[in-house]
N, C-alpha and C positions, 0 to 999 in steps of 0.2 A: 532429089529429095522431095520434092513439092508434089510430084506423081505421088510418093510411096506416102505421104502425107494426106493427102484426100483419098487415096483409095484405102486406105485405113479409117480414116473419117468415114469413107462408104462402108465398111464393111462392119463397124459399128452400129452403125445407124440401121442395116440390114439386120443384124444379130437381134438387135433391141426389138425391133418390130417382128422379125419371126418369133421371138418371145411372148411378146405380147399379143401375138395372133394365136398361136398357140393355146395361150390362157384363155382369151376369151373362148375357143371354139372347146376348148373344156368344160366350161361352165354350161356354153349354151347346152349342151354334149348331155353334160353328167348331173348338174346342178342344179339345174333350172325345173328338169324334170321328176328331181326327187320332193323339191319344195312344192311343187304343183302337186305332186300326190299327197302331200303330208296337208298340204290345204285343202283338200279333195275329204280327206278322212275326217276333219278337225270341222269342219260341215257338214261334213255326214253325222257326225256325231252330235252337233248343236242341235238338228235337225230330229233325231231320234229323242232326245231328251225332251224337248219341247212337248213331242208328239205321245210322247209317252207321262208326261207331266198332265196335258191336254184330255188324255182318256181317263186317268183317274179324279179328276177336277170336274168331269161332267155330267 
């Protein structure tokens, strides 16, 4: 009984973390690099407005 009880305990503990590994390598994956574009655009954008505020002002 004490076998099939820690190798149950192990085999949770494995499940949980392939879970969690999983997730993270998702985000880095999928996530990370959609936010980095949408930040990318959202400055480019600040960046045009400025510059086009800048031409009619001078």
């Amino acid at each position: 009984m004490k076998h099939f009880t820690s190798g149950l305990i192990v085999g949770v503990i494995g499940t949980v973390t392939a879970g969690l590994a999983a997730l993270m390598t998702f985000k880095k994956a999928v996530v990370d690099p959609i936010e980095d574009e949408e930040s990318k655009f959202e400055e480019n954008r600040r960046k045009a407005l400025r510059k086009s505020r800048a031409a009619h002002h001078g």
